[in-house]
TORRO-791603 format. One line per 2 residues: number of its first residue (from 1); their letters; for each residue x, y, z of N, C-alpha, C, O, CB. Coordinates in steps of 0.001 Angstrom, whole numbers, plus 500000, padded with zeros to 6 digits. Each point is the difference from the previous one (the first is absolute). Glycine has a CB too. Layout:
BEGIN
NUM = A = X Y Z X Y Z X Y Z X Y Z X Y Z | ...
***
This chain:
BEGIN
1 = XX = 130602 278412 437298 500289 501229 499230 500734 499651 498698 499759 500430 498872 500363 500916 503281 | 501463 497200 498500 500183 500143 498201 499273 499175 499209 500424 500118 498850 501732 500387 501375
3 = XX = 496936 498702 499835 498756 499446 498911 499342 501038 499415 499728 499965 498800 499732 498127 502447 | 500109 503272 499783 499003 500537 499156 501208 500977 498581 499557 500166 498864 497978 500052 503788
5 = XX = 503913 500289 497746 500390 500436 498856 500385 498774 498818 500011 500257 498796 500734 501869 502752 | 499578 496463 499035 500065 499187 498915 498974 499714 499281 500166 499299 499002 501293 500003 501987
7 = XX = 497270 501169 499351 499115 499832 499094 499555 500606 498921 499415 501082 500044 500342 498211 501459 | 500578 499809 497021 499569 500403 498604 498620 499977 499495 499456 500773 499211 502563 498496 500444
9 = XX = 497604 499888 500840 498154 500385 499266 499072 499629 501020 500019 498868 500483 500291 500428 496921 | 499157 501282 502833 498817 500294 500757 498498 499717 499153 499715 500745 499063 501946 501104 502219
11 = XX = 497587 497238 499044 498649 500038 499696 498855 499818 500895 499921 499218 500948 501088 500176 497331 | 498152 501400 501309 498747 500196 500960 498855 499899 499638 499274 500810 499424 501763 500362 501473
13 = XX = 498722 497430 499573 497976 500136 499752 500007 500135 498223 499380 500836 499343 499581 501130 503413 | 501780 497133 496816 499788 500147 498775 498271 499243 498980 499600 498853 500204 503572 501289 500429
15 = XX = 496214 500725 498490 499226 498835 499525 500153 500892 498019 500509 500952 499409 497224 497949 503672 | 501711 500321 496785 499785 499809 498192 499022 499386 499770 499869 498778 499947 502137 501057 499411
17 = XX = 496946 501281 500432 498706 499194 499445 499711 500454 498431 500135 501187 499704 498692 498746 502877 | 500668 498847 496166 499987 500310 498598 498463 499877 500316 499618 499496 501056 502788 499612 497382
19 = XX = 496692 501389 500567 498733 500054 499844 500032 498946 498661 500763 500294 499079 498607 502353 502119 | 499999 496423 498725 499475 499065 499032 499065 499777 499623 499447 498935 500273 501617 500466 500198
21 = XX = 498276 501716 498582 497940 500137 499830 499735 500483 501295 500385 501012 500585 498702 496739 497881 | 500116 501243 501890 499423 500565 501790 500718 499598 501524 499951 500430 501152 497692 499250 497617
23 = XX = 503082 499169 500448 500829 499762 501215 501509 500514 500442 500761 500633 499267 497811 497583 500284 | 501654 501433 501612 500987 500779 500301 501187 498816 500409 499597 499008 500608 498742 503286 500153
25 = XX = 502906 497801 498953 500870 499002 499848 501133 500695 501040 500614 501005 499643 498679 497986 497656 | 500891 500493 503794 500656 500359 501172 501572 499296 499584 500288 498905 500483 497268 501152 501422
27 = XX = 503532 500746 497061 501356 499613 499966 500677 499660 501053 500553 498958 500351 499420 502192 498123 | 499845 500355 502188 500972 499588 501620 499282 500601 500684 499646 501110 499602 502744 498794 500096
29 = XX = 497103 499579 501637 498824 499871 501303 500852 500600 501023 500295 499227 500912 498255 498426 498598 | 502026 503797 500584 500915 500060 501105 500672 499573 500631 499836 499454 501090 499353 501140 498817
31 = XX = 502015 499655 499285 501743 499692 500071 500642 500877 500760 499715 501194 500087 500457 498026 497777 | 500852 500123 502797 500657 501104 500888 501215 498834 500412 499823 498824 500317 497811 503130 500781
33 = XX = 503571 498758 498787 501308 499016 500346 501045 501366 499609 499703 501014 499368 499482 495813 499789 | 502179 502772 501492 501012 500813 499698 501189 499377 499398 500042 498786 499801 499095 502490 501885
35 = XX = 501782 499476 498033 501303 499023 499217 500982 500931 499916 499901 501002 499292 498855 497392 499127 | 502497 501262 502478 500676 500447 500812 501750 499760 498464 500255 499114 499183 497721 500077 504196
37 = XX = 502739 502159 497004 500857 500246 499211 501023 498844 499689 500340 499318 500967 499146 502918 499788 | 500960 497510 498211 500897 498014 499798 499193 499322 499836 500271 498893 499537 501373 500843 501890
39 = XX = 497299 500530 498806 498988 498248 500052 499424 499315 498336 499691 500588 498964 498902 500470 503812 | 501440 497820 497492 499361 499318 499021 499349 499074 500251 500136 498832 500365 501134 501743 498605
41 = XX = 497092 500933 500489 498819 499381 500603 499128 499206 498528 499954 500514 498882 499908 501678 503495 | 499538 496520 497996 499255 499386 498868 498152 500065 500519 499350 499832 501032 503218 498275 498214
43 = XX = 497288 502089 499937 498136 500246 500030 499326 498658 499036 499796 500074 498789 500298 503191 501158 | 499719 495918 500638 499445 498675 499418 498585 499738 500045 499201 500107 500929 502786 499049 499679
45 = XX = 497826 500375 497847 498383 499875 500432 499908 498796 498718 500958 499560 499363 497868 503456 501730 | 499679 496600 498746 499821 499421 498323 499169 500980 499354 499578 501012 500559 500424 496406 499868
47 = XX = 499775 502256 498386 499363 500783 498940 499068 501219 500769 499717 499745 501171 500255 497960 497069 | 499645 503284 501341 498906 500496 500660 499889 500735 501500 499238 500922 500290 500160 497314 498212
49 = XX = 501478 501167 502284 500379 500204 501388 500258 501537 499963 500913 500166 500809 500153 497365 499726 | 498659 503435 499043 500681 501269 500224 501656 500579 499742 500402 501164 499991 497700 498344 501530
51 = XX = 502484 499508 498325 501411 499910 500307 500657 501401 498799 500527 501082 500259 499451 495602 500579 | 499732 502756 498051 500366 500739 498765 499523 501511 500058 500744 500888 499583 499087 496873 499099
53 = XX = 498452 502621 502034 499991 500964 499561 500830 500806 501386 500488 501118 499836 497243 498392 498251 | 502352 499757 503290 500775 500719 501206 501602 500603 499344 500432 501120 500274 498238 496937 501820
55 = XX = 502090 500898 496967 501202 500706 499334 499576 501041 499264 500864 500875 499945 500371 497243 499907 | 497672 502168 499493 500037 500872 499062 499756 501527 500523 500382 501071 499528 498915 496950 498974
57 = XX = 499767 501615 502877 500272 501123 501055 500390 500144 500381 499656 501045 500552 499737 499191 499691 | 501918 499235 500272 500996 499992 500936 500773 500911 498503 500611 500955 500480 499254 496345 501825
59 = XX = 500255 502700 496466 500761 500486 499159 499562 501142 499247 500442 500453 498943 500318 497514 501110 | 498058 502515 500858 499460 500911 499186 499097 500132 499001 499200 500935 499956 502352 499265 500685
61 = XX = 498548 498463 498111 499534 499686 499164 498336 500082 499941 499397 500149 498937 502852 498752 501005 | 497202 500998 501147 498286 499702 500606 499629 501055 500921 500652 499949 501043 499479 497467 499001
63 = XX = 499152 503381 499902 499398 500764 501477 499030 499301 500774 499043 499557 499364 501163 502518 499604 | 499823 497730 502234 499359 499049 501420 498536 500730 499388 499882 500704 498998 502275 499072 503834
65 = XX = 496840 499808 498101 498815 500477 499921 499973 500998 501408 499749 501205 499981 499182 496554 498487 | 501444 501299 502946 500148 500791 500865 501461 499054 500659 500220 498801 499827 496832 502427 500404
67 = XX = 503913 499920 500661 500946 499528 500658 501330 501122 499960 500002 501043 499346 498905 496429 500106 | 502161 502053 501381 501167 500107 499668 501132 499136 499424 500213 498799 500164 498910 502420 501193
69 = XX = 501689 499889 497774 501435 498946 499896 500604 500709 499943 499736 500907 499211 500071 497390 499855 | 501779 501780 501975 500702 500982 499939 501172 499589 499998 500240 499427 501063 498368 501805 499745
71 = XX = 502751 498794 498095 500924 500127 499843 501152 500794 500109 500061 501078 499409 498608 497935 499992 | 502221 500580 501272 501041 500837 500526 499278 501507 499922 500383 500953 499321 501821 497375 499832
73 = XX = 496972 501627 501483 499340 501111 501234 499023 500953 498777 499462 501093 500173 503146 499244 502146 | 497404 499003 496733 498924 500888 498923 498863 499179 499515 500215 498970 499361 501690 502390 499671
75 = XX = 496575 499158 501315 498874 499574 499814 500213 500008 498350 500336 500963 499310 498285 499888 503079 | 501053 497638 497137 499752 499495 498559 498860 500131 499517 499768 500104 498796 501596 498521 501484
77 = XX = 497715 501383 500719 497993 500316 499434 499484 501435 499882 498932 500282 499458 500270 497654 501985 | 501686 503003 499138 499846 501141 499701 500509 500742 498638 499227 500791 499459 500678 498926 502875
79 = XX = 501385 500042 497101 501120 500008 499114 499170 499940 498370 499567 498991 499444 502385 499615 502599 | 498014 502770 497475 499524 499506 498285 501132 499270 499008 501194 499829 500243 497236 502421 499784
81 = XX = 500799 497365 498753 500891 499354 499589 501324 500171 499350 500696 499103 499525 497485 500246 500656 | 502179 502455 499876 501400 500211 499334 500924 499970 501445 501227 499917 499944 497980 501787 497588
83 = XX = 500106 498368 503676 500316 499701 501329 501139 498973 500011 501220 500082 500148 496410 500449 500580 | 501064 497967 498950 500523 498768 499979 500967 499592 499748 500884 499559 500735 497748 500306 499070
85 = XX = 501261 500327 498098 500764 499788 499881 501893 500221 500004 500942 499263 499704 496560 500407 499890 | 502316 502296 501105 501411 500247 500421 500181 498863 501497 501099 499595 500379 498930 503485 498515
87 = XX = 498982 496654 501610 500679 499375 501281 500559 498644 499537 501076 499568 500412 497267 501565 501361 | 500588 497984 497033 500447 498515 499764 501819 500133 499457 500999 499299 500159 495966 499762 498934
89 = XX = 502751 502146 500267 501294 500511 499089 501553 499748 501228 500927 499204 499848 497183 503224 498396 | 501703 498429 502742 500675 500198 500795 500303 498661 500993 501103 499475 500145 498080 502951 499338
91 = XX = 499653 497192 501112 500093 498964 500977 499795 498481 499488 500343 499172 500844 498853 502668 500707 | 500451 497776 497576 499132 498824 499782 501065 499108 498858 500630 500625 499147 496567 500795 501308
93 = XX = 502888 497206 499652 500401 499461 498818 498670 498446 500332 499423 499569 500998 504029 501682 498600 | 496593 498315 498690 499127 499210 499848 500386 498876 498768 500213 500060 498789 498228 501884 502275
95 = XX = 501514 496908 500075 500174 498379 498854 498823 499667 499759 499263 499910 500982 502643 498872 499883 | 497517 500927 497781 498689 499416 499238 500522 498431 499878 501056 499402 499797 498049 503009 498582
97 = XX = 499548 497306 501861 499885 498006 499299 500711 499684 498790 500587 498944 499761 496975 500782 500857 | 502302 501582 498421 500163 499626 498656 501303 500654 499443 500342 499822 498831 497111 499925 500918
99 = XX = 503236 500987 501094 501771 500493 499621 499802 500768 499548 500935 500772 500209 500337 497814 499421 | 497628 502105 499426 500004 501384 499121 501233 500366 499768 500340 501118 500387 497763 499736 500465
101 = XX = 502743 498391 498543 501342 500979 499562 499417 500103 498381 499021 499583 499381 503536 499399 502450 | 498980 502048 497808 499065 500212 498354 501173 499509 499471 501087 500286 500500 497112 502004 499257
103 = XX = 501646 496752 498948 499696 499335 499420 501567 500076 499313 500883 499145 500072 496240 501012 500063 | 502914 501385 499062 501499 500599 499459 501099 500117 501198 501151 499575 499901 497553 501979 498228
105 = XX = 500980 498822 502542 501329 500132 501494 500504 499199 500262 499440 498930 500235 499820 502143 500869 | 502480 499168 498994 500382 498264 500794 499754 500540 501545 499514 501068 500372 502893 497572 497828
107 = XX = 498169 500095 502668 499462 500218 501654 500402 501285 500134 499048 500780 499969 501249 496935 501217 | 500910 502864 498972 500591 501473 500798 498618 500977 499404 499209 500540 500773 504220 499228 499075
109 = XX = 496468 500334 498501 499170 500933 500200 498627 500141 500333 499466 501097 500163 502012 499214 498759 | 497712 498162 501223 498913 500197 500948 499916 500108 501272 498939 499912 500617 500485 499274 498021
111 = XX = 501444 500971 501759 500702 500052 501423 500152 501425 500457 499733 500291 501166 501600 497603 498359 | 499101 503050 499575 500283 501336 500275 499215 500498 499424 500068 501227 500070 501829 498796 500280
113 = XX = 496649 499264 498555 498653 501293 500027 499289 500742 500931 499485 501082 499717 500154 497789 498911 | 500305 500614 502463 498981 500811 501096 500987 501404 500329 499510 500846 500749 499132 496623 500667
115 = XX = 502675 502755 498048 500838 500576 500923 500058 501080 498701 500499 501103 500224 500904 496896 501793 | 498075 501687 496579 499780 500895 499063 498855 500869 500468 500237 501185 500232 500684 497298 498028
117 = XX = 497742 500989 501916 499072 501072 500410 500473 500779 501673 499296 500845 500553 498591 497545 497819 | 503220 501164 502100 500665 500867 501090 500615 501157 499031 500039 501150 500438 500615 496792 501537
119 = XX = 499758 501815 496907 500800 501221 499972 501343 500023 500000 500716 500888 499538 497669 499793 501391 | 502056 497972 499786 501344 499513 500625 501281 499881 498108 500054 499038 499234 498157 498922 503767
121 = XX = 502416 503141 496904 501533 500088 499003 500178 498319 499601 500132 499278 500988 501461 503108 500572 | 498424 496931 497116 500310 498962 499349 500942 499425 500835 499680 499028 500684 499768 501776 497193
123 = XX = 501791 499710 502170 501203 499367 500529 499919 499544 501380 500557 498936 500270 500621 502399 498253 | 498198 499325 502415 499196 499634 501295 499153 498711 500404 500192 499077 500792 499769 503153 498898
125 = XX = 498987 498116 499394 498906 498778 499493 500737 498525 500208 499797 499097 500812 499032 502567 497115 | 502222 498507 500860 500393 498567 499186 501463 499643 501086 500693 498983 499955 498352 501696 496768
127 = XX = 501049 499997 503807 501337 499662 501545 498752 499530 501327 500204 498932 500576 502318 503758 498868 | 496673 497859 500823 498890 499549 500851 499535 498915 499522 500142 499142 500871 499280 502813 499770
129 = XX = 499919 497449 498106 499467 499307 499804 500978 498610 499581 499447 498900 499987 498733 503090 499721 | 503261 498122 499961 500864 498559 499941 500142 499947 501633 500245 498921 500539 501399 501169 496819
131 = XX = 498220 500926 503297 499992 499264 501525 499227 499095 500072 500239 498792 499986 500173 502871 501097 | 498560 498902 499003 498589 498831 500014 500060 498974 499261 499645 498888 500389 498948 502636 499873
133 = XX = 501805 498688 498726 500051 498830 499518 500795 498808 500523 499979 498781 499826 499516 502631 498587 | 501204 499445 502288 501692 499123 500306 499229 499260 501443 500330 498853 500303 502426 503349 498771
135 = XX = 496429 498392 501586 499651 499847 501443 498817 498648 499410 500092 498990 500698 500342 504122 500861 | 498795 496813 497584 499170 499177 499937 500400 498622 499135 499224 499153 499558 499323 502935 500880
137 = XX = 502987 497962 499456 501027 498927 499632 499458 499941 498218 499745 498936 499436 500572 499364 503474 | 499608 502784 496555 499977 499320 498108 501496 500982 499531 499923 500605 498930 496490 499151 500138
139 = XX = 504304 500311 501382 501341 500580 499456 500101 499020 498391 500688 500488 499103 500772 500127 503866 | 498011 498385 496848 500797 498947 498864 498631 501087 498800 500041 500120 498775 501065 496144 502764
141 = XX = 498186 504142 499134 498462 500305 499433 499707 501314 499260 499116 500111 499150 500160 498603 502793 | 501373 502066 498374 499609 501823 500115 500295 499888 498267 498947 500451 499549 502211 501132 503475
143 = XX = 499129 498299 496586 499682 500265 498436 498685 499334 499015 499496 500237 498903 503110 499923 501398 | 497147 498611 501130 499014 499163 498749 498628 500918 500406 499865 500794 500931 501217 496084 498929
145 = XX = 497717 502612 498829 498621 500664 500246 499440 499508 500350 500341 498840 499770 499532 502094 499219 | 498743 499118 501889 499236 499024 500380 499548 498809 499789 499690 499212 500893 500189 502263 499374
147 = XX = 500020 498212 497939 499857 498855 499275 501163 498806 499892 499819 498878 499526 498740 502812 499354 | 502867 498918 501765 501055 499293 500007 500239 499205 501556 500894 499216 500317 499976 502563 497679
149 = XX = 497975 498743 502824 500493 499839 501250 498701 498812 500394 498968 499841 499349 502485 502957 501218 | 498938 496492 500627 498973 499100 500477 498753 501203 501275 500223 501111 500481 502118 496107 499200
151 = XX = 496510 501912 500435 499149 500616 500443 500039 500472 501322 499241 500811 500531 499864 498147 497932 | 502309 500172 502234 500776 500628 501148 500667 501064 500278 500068 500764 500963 499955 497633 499025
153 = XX = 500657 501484 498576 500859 501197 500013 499312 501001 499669 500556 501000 500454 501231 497978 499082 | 497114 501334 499803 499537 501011 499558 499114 500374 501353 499396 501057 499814 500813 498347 497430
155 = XX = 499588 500123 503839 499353 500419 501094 500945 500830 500990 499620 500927 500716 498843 497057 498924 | 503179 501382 500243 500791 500261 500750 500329 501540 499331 500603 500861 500641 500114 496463 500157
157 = XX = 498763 502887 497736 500316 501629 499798 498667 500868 500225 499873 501214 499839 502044 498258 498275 | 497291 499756 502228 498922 500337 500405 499811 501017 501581 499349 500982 500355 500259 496692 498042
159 = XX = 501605 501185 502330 500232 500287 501306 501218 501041 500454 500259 500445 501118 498713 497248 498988 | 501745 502553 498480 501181 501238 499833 498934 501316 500053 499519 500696 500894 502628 497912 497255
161 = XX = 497761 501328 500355 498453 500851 499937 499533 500602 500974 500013 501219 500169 499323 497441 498607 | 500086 500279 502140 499182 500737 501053 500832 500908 501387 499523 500772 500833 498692 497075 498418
163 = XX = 503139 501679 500547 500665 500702 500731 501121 501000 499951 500587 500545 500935 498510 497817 499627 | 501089 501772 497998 500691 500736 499561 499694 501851 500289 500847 500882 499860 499420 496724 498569
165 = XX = 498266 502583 502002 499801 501194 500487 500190 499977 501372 499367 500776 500716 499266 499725 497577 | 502314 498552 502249 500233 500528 501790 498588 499978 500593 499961 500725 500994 502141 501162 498678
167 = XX = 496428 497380 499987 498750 500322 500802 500250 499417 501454 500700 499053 500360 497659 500850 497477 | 500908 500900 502823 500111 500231 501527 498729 497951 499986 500244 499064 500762 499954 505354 500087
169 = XX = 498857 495587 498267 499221 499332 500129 500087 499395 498410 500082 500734 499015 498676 500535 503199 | 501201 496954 497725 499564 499185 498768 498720 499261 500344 499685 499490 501075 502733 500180 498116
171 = XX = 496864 500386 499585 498529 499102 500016 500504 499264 498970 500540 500413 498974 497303 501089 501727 | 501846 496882 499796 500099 498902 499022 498630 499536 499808 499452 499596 501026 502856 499704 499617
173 = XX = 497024 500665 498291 498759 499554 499313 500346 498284 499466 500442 499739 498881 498868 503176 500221 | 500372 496018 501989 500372 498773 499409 501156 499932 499354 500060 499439 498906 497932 500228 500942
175 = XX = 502856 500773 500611 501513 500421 499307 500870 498265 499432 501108 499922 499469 499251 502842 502757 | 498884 496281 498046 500272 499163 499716 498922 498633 499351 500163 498780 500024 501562 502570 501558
177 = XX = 497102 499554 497837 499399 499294 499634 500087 499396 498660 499404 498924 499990 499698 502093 501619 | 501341 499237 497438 500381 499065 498389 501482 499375 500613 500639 500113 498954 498215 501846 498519
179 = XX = 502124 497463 503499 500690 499528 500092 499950 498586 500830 499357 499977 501049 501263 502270 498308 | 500200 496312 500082 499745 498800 500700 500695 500489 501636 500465 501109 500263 499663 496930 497201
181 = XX = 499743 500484 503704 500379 500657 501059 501022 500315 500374 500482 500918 500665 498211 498421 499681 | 501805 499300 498873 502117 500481 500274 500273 501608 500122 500469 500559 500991 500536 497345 497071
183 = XX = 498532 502815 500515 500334 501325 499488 499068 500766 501119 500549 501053 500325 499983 498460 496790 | 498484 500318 503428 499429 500686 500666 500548 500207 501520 500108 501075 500589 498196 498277 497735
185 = XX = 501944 499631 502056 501282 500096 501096 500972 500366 500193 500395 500272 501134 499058 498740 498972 | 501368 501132 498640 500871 501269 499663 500065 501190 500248 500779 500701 500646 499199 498325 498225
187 = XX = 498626 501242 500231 499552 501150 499867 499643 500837 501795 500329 501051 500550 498699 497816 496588 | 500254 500089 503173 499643 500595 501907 501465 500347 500481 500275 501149 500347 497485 496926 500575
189 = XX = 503030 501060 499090 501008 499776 500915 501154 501640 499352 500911 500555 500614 498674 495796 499791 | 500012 503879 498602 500942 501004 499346 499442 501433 500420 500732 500952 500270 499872 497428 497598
191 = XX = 497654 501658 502158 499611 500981 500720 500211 500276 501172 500339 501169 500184 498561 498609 498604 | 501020 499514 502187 500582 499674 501293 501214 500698 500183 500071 501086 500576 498950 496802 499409
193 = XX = 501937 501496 499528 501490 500096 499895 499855 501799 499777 500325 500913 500759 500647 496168 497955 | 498635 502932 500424 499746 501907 499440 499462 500584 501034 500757 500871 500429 498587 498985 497149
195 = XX = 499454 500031 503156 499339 501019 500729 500719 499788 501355 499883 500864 500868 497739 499215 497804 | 502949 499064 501497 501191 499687 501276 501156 500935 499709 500282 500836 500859 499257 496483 499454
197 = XX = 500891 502647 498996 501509 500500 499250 499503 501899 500317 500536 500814 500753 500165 496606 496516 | 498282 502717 501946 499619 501551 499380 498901 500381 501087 499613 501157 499834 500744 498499 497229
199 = XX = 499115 499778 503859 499135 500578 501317 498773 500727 499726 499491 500907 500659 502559 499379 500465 | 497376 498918 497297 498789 500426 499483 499384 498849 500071 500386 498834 500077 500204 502946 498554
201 = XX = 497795 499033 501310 498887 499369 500539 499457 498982 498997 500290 500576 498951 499225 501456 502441 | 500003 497054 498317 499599 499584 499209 498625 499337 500290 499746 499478 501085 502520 500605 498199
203 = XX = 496865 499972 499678 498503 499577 500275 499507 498880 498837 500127 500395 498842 499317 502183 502249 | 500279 496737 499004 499693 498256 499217 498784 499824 499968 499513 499694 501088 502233 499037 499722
205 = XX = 497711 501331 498523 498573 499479 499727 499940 498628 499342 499926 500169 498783 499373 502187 500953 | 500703 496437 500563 499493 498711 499404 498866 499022 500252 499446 499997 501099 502542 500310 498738
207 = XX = 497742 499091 499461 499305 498866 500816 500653 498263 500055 499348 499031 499609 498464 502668 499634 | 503695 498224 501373 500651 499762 499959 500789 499444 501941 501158 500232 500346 498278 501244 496742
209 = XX = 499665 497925 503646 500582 499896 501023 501089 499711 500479 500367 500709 500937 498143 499190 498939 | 502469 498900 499646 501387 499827 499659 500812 501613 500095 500587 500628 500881 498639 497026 497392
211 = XX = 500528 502503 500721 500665 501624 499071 499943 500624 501476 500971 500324 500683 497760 500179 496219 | 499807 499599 503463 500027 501354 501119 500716 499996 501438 499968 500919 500819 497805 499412 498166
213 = XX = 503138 497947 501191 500670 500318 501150 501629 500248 499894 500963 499851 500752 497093 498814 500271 | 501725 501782 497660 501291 500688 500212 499841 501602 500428 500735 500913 499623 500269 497351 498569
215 = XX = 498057 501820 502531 499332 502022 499947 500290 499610 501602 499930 498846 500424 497367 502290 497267 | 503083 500179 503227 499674 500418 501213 498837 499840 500538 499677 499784 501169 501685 501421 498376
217 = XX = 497926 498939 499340 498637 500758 500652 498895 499036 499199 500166 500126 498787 500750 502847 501564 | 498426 496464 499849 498794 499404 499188 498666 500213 500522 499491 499635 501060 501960 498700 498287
219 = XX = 497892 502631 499250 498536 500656 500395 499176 498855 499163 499844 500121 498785 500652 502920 501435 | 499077 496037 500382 498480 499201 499248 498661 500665 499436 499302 500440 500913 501344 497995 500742
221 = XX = 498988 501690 497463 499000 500933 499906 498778 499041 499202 500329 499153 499169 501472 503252 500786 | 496841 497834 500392 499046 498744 499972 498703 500798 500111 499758 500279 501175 501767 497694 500030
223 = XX = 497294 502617 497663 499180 500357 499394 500603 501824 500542 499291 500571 500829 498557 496775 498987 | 502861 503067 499888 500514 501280 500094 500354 500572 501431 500097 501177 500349 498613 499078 497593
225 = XX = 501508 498215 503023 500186 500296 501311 501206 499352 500312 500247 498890 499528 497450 501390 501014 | 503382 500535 500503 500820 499001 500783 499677 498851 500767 499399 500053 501073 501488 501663 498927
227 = XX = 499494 497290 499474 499173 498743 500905 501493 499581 500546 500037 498865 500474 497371 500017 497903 | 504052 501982 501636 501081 499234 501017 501230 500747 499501 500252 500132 498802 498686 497239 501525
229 = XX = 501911 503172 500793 501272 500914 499889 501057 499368 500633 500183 500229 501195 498615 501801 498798 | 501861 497282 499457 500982 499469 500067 501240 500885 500388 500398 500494 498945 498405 498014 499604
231 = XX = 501944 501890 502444 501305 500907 499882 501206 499339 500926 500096 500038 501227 498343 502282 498420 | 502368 497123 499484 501217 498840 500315 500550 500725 500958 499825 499770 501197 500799 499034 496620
233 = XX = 500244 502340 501619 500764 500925 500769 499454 500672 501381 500719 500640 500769 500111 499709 496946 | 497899 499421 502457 499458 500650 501349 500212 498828 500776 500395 500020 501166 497755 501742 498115
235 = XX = 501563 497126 500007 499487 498669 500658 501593 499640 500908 500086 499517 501129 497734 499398 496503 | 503204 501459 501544 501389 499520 499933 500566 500580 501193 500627 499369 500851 499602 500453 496645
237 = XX = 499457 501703 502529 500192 500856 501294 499604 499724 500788 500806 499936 500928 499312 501362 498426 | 498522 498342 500977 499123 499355 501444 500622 499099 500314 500363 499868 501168 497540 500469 498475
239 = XX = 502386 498819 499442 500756 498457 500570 501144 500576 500665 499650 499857 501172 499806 498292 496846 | 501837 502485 502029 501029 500526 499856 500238 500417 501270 501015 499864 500682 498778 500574 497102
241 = XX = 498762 500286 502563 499861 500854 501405 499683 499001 500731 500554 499951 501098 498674 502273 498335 | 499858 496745 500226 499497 499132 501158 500979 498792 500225 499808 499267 500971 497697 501374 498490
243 = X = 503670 499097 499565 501136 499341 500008 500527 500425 500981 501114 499593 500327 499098 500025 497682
***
């Protein structure tokens, strides 16, 4: 009983088919897995594997062809798109490969934009967002702009950013892909540290096997199919009981 209320996303029988001239290009071949509230789950694949466009449905961004996906208890394939985007608004934060911060802002205030299209009073914003900042260790940083900062640090406001709206759920898109590994190990170990700390979900998309055992949960995904579900924490409990 308490798995089924810890559970945050629900998918069912998922597929994604694109039409290409006459052929038909099977993205994802019916998907179906769950991902349970705290967790940090990684979805690994290489190029092509489905992986990228499963985040983009899992975020709304894509409509399935046929299936479910249901997030904290609200169908996402049904949902139009001024729907969406109040739910991404509300629930969702998101780290890109490429940092998208802008360019004029030092860290605090790309940090406290998502919390402008909230609506959220200036003085609010910029006290929320030196938290974050403070939590993702650039305190020496919050004044410089992206061009002043290394490609670490500008990920680590990347990773304020994405949490500065309190989301119940973060999607990382290769969240560590333009960085060497040192910095990329950082970078995992700091997400970690965060979705441990704050009891949000986090979802990883790489093609990056290393990277993906720092996740709870590891979904392999291989011509738009699960080919292996990895779940530490179940694995950890069985042992525990049979200990």
């Amino acid at each position: 009983m308490t798995e089924k209320t810890n559970t945050v996303i629900t998918v069912k029988d998922l597929y994604k088919v694109y039409r290409i001239g006459d052929n038909k290009v099977r993205a994802l071949n019916g998907v179906s897995f769950t991902i349970n509230k705290g967790e940090f789950c990684a979805i690994v694949g290489t190029s092509g594997s489905g992986k990228s466009t499963l985040l983009n449905m899992l975020a709304g961004l894509e409509k399935p062809t046929k299936g479910e996906i249901i997030i904290a208890g609200e169908h996402m394939e049904n949902k139009t798109e001024n729907q969406l985007v109040k739910f991404r608004r509300k629930h969702i934060g998101f780290i890109f490969q490429s940092y998208n911060l802008m360019g004029t802002m030092n860290a605090v205030e790309n940090v406290a934009l998502p919390l402008v299209f909230q609506g959220v009073p200036k003085k609010e914003r910029m006290k929320r967002a030196r938290k974050m900042v403070h939590l993702v260790g650039l305190d020496k940083h919050w004044k410089h702009k992206p061009n002043q900062m290394s490609g670490g640090q500008q990920q680590r406001v990347g990773v304020a950013r994405a949490l500065v709206v309190e989301p119940n759920i973060i999607f990382a898109d290769e969240p560590t892909g333009n960085l060497d590994s040192v910095t990329s190990e950082e970078i995992m170990a700091l997400m970690r540290k965060v979705v441990e700390e704050k009891q949000q979900t986090l979802i990883m998309v790489t093609h990056d096997n290393q990277l993906a055992e720092y996740a709870d949960k590891i979904i392999r995904i291989k011509d738009g199919k699960i080919i292996e579900l990895i779940d530490k924490k179940a694995a950890a409990e069985a042992e525990a009981v049979e200990g």
